[in-house]
Biopython code that builds the backbone (N, CA, C, O; Angstrom):
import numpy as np
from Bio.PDB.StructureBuilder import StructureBuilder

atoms = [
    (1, "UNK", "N", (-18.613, -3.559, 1.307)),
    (1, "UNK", "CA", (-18.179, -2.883, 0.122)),
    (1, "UNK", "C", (-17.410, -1.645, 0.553)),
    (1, "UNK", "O", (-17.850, -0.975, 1.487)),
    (2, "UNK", "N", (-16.554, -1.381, 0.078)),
    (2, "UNK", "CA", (-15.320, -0.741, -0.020)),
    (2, "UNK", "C", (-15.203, 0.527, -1.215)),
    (2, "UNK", "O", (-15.630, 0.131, -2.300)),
    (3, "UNK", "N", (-14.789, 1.741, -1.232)),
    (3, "UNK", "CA", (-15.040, 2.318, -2.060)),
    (3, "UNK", "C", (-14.313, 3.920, -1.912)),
    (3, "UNK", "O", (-14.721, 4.852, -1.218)),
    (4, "UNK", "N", (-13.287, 3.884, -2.677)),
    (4, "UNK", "CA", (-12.801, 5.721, -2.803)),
    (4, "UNK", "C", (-12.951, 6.356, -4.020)),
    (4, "UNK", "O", (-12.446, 6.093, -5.112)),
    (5, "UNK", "N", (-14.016, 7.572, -3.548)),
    (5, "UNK", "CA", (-14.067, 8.718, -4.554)),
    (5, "UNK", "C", (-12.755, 9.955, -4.692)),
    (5, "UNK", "O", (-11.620, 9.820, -4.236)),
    (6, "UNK", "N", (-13.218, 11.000, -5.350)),
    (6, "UNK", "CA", (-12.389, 12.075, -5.733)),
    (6, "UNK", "C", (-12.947, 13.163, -5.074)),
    (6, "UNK", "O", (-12.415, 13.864, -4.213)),
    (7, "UNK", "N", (-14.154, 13.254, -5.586)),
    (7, "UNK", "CA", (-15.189, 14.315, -5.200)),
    (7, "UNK", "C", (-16.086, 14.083, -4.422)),
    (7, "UNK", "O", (-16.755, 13.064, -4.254)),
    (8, "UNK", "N", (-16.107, 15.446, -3.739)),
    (8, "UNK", "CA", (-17.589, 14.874, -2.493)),
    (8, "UNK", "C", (-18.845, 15.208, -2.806)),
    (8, "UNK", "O", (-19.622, 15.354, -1.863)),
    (9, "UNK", "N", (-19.236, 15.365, -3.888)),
    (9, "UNK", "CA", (-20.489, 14.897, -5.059)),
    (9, "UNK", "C", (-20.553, 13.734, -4.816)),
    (9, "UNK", "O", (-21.265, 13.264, -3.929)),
    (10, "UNK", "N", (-19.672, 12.959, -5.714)),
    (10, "UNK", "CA", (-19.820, 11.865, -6.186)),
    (10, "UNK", "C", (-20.268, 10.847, -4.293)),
    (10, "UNK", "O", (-21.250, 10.167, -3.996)),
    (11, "UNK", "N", (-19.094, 11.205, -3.512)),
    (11, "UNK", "CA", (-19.726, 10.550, -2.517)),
    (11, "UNK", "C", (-20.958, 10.473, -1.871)),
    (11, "UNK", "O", (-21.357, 9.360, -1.530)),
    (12, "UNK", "N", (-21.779, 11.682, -1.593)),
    (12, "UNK", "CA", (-22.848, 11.968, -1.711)),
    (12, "UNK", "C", (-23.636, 11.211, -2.081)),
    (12, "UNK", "O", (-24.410, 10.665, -1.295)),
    (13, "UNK", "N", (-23.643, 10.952, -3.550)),
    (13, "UNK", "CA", (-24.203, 10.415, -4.411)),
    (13, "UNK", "C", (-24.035, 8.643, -3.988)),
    (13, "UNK", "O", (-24.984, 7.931, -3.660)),
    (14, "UNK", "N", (-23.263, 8.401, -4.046)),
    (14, "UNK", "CA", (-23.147, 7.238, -3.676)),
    (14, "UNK", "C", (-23.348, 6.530, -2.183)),
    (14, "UNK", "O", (-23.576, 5.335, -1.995)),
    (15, "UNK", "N", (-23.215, 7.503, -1.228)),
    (15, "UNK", "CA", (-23.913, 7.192, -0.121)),
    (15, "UNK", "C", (-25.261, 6.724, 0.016)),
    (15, "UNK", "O", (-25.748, 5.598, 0.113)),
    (16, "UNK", "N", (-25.845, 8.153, -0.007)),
    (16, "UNK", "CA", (-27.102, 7.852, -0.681)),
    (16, "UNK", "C", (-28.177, 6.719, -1.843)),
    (16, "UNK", "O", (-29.340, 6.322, -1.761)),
    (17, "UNK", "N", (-27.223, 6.544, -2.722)),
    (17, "UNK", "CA", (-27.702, 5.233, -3.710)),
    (17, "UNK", "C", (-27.390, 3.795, -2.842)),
    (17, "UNK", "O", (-28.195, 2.888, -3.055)),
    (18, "UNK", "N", (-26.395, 3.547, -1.978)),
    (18, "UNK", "CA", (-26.260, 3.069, -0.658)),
    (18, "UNK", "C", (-27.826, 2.577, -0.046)),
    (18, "UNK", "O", (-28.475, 1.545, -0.213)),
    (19, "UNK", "N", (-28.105, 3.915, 0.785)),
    (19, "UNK", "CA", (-29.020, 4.187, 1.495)),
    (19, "UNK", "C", (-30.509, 3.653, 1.015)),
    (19, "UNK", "O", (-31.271, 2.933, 1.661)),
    (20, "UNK", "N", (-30.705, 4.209, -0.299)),
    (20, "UNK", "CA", (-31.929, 3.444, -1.211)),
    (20, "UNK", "C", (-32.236, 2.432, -1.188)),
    (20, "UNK", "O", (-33.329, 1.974, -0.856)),
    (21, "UNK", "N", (-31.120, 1.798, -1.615)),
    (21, "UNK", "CA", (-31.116, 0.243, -2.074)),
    (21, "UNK", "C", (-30.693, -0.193, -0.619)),
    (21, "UNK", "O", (-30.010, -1.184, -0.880)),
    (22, "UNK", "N", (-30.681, -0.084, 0.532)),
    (22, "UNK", "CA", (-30.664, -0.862, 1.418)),
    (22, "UNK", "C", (-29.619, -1.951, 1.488)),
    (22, "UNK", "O", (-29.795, -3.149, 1.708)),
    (23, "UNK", "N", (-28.199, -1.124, 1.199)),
    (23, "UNK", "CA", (-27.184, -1.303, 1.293)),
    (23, "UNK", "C", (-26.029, -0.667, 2.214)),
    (23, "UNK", "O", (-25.812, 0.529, 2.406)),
    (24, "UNK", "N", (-25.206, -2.003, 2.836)),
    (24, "UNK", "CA", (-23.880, -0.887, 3.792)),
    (24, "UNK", "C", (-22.587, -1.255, 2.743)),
    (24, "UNK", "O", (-22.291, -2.205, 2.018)),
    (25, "UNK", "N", (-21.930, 0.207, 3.136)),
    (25, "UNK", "CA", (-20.520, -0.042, 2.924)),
    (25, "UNK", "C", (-19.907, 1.400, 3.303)),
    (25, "UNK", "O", (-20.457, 2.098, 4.154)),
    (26, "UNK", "N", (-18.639, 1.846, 2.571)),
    (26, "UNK", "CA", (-17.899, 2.138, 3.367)),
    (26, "UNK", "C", (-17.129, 3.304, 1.915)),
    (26, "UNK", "O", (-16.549, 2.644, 1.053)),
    (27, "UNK", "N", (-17.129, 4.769, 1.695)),
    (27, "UNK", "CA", (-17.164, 5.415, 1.045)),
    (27, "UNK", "C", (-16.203, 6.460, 2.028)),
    (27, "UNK", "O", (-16.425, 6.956, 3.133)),
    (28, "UNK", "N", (-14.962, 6.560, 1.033)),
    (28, "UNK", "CA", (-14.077, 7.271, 1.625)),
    (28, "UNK", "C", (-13.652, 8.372, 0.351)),
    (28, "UNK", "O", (-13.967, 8.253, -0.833)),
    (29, "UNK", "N", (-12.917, 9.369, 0.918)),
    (29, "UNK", "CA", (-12.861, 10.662, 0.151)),
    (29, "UNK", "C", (-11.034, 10.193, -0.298)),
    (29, "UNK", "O", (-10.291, 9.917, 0.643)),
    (30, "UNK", "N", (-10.627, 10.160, -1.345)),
    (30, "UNK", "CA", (-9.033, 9.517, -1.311)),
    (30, "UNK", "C", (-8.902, 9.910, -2.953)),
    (30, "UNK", "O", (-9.883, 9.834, -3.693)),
    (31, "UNK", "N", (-7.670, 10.306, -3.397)),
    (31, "UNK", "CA", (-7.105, 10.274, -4.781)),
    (31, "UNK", "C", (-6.481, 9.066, -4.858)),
    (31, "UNK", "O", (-5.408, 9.040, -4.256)),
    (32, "UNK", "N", (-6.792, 8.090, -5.384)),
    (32, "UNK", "CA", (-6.026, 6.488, -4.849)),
    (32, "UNK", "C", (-4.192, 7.190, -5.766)),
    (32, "UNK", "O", (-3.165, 6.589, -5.450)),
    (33, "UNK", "N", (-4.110, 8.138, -6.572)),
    (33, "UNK", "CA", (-3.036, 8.163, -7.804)),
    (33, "UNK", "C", (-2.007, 8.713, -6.345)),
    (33, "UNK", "O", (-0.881, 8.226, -6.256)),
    (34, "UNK", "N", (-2.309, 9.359, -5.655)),
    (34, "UNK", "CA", (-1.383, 9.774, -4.459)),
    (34, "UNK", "C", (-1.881, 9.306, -2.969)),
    (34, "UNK", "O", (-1.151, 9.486, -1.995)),
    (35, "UNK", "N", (-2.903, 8.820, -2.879)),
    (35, "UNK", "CA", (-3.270, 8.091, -1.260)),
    (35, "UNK", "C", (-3.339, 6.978, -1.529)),
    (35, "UNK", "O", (-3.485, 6.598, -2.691)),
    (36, "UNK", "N", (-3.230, 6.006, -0.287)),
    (36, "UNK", "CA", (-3.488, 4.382, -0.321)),
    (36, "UNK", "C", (-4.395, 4.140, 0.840)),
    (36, "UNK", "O", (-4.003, 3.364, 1.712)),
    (37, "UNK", "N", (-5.277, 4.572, 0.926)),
    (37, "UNK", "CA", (-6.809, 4.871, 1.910)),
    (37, "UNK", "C", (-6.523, 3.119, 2.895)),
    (37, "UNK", "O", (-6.451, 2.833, 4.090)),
    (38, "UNK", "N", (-6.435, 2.320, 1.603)),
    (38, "UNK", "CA", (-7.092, 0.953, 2.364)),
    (38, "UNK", "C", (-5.373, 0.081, 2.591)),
    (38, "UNK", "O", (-5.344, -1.034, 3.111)),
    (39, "UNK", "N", (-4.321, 0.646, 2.216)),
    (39, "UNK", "CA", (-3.026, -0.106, 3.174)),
    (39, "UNK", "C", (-2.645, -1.073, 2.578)),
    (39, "UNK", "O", (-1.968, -1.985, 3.054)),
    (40, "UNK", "N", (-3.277, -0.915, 0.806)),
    (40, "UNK", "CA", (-2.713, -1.992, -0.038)),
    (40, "UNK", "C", (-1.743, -2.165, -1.221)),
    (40, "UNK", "O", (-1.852, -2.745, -2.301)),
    (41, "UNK", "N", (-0.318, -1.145, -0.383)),
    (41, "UNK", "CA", (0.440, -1.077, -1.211)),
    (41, "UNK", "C", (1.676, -2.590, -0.917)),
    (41, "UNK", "O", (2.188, -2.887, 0.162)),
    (42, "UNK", "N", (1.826, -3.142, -1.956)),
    (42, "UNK", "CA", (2.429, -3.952, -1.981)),
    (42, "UNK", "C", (1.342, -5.424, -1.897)),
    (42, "UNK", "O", (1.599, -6.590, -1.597)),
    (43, "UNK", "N", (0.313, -4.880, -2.226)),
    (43, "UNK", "CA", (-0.538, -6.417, -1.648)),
    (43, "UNK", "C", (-0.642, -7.224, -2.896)),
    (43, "UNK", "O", (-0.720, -8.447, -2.781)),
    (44, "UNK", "N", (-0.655, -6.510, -4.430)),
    (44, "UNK", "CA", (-1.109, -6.640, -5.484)),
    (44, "UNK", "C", (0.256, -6.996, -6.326)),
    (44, "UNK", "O", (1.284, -6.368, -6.069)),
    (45, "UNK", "N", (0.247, -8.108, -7.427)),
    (45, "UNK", "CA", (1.142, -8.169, -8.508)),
    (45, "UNK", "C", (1.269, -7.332, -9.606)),
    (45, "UNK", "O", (2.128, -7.557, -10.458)),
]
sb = StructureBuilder()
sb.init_structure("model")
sb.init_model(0)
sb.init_chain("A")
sb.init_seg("    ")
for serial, (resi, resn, name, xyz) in enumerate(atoms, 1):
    if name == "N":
        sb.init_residue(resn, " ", resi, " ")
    sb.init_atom(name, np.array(xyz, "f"), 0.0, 1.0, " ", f" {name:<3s}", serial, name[0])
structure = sb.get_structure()
């Protein structure tokens, strides 16, 4: 699982709820409206 926040609250938060539930993934800090974190511009119709 794959995942960009705004705020590093929210990541926090979601790390952690992660962590609980005995879950991995992958929580990055990104404004998707001006970054493309994961390299998927042009991938989508």
């Amino acid at each position: 699982m794959s995942t960009e926040e705004k705020v590093q609250d929210t990541i926090n938060l979601a790390k952690m709820n992660l962590a609980v539930n005995g879950l991995r993934g992958d929580i990055k800090k990104a404004i998707s409206y001006y970054e493309d974190p994961f390299g998927s511009f042009g991938a989508f119709d």
